[in-house]
Each structure stands twice: as structure tokens, then as C-alpha cells.
C-alpha positions in Angstrom: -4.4 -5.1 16.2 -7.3 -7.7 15.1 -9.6 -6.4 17.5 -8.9 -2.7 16.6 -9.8 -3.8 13.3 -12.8 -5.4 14.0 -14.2 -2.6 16.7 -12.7 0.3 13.4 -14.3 -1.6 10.6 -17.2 -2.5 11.6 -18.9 0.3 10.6 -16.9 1.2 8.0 -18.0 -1.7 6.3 -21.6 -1.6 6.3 -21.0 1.6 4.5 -19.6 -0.3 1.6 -16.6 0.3 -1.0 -15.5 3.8 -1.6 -14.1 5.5 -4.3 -10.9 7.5 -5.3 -10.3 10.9 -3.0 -7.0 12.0 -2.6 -5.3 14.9 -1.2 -1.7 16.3 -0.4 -2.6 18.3 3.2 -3.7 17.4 6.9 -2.4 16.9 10.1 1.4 15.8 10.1 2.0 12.6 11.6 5.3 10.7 11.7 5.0 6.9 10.4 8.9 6.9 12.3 6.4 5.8 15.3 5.5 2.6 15.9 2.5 1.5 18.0 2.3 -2.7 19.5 -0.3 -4.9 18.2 -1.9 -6.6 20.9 -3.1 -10.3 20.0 -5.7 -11.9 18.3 -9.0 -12.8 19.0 -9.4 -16.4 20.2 -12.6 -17.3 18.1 -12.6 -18.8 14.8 -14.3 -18.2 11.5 -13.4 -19.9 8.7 -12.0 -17.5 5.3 -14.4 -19.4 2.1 -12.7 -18.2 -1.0 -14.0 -19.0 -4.4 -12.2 -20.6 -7.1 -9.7 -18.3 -8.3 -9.8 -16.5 -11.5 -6.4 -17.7 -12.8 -3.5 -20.5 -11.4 -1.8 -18.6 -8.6 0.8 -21.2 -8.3 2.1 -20.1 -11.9 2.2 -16.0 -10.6 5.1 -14.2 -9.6 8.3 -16.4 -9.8 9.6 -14.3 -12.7 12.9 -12.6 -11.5 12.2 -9.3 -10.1 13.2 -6.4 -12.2 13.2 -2.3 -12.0 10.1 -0.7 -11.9 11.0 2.3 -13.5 9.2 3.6 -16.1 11.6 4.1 -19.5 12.3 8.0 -20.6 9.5 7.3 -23.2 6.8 6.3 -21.2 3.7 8.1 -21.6 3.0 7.5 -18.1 5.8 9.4 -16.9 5.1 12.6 -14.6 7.8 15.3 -15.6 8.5 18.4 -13.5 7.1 21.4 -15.4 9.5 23.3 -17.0 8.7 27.0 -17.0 10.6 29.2 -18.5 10.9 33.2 -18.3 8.8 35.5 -15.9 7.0 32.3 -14.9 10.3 30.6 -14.1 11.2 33.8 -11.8 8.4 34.4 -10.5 7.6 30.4 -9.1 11.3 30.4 -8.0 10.4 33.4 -5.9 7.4 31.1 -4.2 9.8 28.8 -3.5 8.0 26.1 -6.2 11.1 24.9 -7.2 12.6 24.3 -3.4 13.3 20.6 -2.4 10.2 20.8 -0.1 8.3 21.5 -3.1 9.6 19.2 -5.7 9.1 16.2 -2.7 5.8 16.9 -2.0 4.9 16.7 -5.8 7.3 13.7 -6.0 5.1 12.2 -3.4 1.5 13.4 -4.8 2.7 10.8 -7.5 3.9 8.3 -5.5 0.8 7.9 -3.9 -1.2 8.2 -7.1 0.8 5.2 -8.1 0.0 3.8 -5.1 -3.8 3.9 -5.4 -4.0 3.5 -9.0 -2.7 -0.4 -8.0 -5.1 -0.7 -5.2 -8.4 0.8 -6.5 -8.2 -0.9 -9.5 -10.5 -4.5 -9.8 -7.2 -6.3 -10.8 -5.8 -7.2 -7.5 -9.0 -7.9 -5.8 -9.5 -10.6 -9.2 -6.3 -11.9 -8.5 -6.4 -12.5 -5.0 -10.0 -13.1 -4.4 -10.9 -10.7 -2.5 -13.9 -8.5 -1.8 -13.6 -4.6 -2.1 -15.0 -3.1 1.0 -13.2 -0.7 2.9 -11.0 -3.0 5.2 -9.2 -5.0 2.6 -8.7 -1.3 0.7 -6.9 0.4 3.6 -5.3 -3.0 4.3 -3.7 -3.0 0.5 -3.1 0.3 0.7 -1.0 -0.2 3.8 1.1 -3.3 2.2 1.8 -1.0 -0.6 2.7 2.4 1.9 5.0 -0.4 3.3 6.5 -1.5 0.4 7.8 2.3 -0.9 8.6 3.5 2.8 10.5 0.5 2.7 12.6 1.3 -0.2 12.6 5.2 0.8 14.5 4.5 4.5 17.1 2.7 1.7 18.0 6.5 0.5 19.0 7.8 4.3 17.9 10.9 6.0 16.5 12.2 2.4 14.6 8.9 2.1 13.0 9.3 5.1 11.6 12.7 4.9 10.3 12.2 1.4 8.3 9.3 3.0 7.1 11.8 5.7 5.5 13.7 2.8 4.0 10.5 1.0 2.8 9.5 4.8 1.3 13.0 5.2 -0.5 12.7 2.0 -1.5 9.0 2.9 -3.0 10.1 5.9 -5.4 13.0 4.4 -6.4 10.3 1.6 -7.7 7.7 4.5 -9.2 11.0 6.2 -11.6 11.6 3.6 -12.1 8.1 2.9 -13.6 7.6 5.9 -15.5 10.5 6.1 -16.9 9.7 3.0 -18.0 6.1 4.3 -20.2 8.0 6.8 -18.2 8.7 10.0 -18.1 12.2 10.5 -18.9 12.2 14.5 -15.7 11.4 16.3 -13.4 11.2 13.4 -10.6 12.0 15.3 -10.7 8.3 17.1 -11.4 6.5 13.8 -8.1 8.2 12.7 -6.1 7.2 15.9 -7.7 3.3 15.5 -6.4 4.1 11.6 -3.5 4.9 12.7 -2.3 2.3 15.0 -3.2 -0.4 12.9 -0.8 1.0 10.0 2.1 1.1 12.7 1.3 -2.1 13.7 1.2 -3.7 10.3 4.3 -1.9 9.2 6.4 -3.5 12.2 4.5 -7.0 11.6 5.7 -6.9 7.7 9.2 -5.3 9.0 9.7 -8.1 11.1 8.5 -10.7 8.9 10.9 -10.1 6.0 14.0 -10.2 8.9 16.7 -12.7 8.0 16.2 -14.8 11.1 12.1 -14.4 10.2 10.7 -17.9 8.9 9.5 -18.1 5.4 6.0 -18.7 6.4 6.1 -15.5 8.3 4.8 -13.0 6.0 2.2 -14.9 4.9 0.8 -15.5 8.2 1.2 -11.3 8.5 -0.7 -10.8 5.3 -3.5 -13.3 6.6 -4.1 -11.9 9.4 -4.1 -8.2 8.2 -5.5 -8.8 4.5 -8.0 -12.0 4.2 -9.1 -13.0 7.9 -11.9 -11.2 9.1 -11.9 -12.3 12.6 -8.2 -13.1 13.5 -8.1 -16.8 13.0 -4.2 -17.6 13.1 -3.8 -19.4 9.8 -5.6 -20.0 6.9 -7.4 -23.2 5.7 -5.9 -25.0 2.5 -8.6 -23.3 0.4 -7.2 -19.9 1.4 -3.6 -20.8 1.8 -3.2 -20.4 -2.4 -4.2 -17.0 -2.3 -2.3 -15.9 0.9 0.9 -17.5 -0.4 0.3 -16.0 -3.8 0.6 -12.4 -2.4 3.1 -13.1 0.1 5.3 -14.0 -3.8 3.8 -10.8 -4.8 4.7 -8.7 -1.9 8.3 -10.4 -1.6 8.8 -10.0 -5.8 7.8 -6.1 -5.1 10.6 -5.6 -2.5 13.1 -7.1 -4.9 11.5 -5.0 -7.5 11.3 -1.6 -5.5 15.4 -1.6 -4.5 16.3 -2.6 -8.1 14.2 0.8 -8.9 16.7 3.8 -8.8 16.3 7.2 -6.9 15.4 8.9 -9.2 12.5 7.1 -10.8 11.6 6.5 -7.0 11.4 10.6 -5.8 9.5 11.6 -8.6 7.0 8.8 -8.6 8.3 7.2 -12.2 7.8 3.9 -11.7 4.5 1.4 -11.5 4.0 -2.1 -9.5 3.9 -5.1 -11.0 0.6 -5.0 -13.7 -1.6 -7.2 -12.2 -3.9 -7.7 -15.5 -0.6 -8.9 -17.0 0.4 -11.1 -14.7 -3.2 -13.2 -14.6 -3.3 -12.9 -18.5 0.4 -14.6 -18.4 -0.8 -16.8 -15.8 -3.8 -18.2 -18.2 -1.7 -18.5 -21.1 0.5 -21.2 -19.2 -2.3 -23.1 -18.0 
């Protein structure tokens, strides 16, 4: 997986950070796949953070809680209610068919989604430089995180996470186009796409009961903050890497305490970053 990364990314990163472009179409894929990682790279290079912005080791130890939004919210996403001709006439192109009302469900999902990884908080918190690695690499911990919760909802689960996979996939499409790599796409898709299965098994298996607790942060050093696949990090790093392995455990507890409803039709928002710095400072 690390040396996919490094032959992928390399020139993805020299075309820098990219911004928001999102999309709901493309080629369907099933993320019920999974692809092996093979190992690491033997050479090391050494992760050099800088001092973080706030103290880590006060973040995320509050008891998780539902991230559902509350019925007044005004960042709640409603399903349009047409009435009339309108009504009949959008029933009759099936806009109000399961299929429909999931793939909207899942357009705000994934707006949710990108709206907690495009945003400067989470590279403040953690450190951590915005190129186009550590983007796809957060936006794969967060995929994880809902198709996680999703397979908890059955069969239905499952095929509303093809949908949020499907739109996923198109969004990564055009980022990388966008970054400059428009000859052979196609293989910078497959690369793509092997290093999300094999990040999704690698977080799968480190949250296992008989997994050690040090698991999942090793997983989220190795796919997040190493750049060259050096097994561990150094105690400089190892605040930050600990930090969002709190974070990522705190959003699993979060995400199954969030109800099915508020989950389908995208209701719901991670953890506020900002907030959880800003509470972070205050107790310094």
C-alpha cells in the first residue's frame, strides 16, 4: 500500500492542494471489494511536526454522543416537498423512488463528508500539510467511518454506501484530473482505488476486539502522517497520531449512537473540529 502511495502521489503532489469538486455520477465500483496491501518500504525518514496549535492530550475524551443534527437545525437538508402537478409529475420520473431519495441522501453524506476534510480545521489540529495525499487519505478515514456505520443497517446499509462510494469515486476522479493527470487516468484511479480498499481493511482490522490498542494508530501513521512508510512514529509525532486515533475511535462511538434516519439523509455533522481546539485552549 506505501509504495502505491508513493509511486500515485508523487505527482500528485507537486501539483499541490486542490479545491472542492464534487459530483454524484461515474463508473460504479463496489467498495464490497477488498484489495491486499503489500508491505512497507524498508527506508526511513523521519515525520518533523511543529508545535501543535492547541494540547492534544486534553482533545477528544468527552463521551461520544449522536451526531444528529436537532429538527431545528439550519443545517439540516430536507427532502423537497412538492405538492400538486409537480408532485405527480416527479413521482412519474420516479424522483421520489428509494433509488432516488438514496442517491440524494448520499450527495449529502458526502457533502458532510468534505465539508470536515476541506476545511483548515483538521489540518490545524493535527498538524498536517494540505496537499493532495493527506486529503484523499482523510477523506478515506472519514468514507470509513460512515460505510462503517452503514453495513450496521443490513442489506439497505450497504447499498446506500454503494451510492455514497459511487459518488466518492467521481469526486477523487475529478480531483485528480484537476491536479494535472489527465493522460492515463484510468491507472491513477485503479492505484486510487486499491489504496482505499486497503486502508478500509487496515482500519477494519485495527478496531477488532482481539486488535491491540496501539493498532489504529500505527494504521493512521502509516496511511495519514508518514510519507515514506517508516513503521512508527517518533515521540514528536506520536501526540498527533494518538490524538486522531481518539478522534477516529470517538467518531465510531459517535456515528452508531447517530440513528438511521439522521444517517440516510445526511442530517448529521462530525465532531467540530474548531470547537474542540477552542475547548482544548480554554483548559490549558
Amino acid at each position: 500500500m506505501l509504495q502505491r502511495w508513493r509511486r500515485a502521489f508523487t505527482p500528485l503532489c507537486k501539483a499541490g492542494s486542490l479545491n472542492v469538486v464534487s459530483g454524484a455520477t461515474g463508473t460504479r465500483h463496489s467498495y464490497a471489494r477488498v484489495a491486499a496491501a503489500p508491505p512497507p518500504p524498508t527506508e526511513d525518514k523521519p515525520f518533523t511536526p511543529q508545535p501543535p496549535l492547541v494540547n492534544l492530550d486534553k482533545m477528544f475524551w468527552s463521551a461520544p454522543c449522536s451526531l444528529a443534527l436537532p429538527p431545528d437545525s439550519p443545517r439540516r437538508v430536507e427532502e423537497p416537498n412538492y405538492q400538486g402537478i409537480k408532485r405527480f409529475i416527479l413521482k412519474l420520473m420516479l424522483f421520489y423512488s428509494k433509488q432516488s431519495k438514496s442517491i440524494r441522501g448520499a450527495n449529502v453524506v458526502y457533502q458532510r463528508i468534505i465539508s470536515q476534510v476541506d476545511k483548515p480545521p483538521i489540518y490545524e489540529v493535527f498538524n498536517l500539510e494540505k496537499t493532495f495525499k493527506t486529503t484523499f487519505s482523510l477523506l478515506v478515514l472519514h468514507m470509513w467511518l460512515c460505510l462503517r456505520r452503514l453495513k450496521q443497517e443490513g442489506k439497505e446499509g450497504v447499498e446506500f454506501g454503494q451510492y455514497l462510494y459511487e459518488i466518492y469515486n467521481h469526486d477523487v476522479e475529478l480531483r485528480v484530473s484537476k491536479a494535472g493527470v489527465n493522460l492515463l487516468l484510468t491507472k491513477w484511479m485503479k492505484d486510487l482505488e486499491k489504496i482505499f480498499y486497503g486502508n478500509i481493511v487496515a482500519y477494519d482490522t485495527a478496531m477488532l476486539p482481539e486488535a491491540k490498542p496501539s493498532d489504529l494508530a500505527t494504521v493512521l501513521w502509516r496511511n495519514i502522517f508518514s510519507d515514506d512508510g517508516s513503521s512508527m512514529p517518533d515521540t514528536a509525532a506520536s501526540q498527533l497520531v494518538n490524538a486522531m486515533a481518539r478522534y477516529a475511535r470517538r467518531e465510531v462511538s459517535c456515528m452508531t449512537l447517530t440513528d438511521k434516519e439522521a444517517l440516510f439523509s445526511g442530517n448529521f455533522m462530525f465532531t467540530p473540529l474548531k470547537l474542540e481546539s477552542q475547548s482544548a485552549k480554554a483548559h490549558q
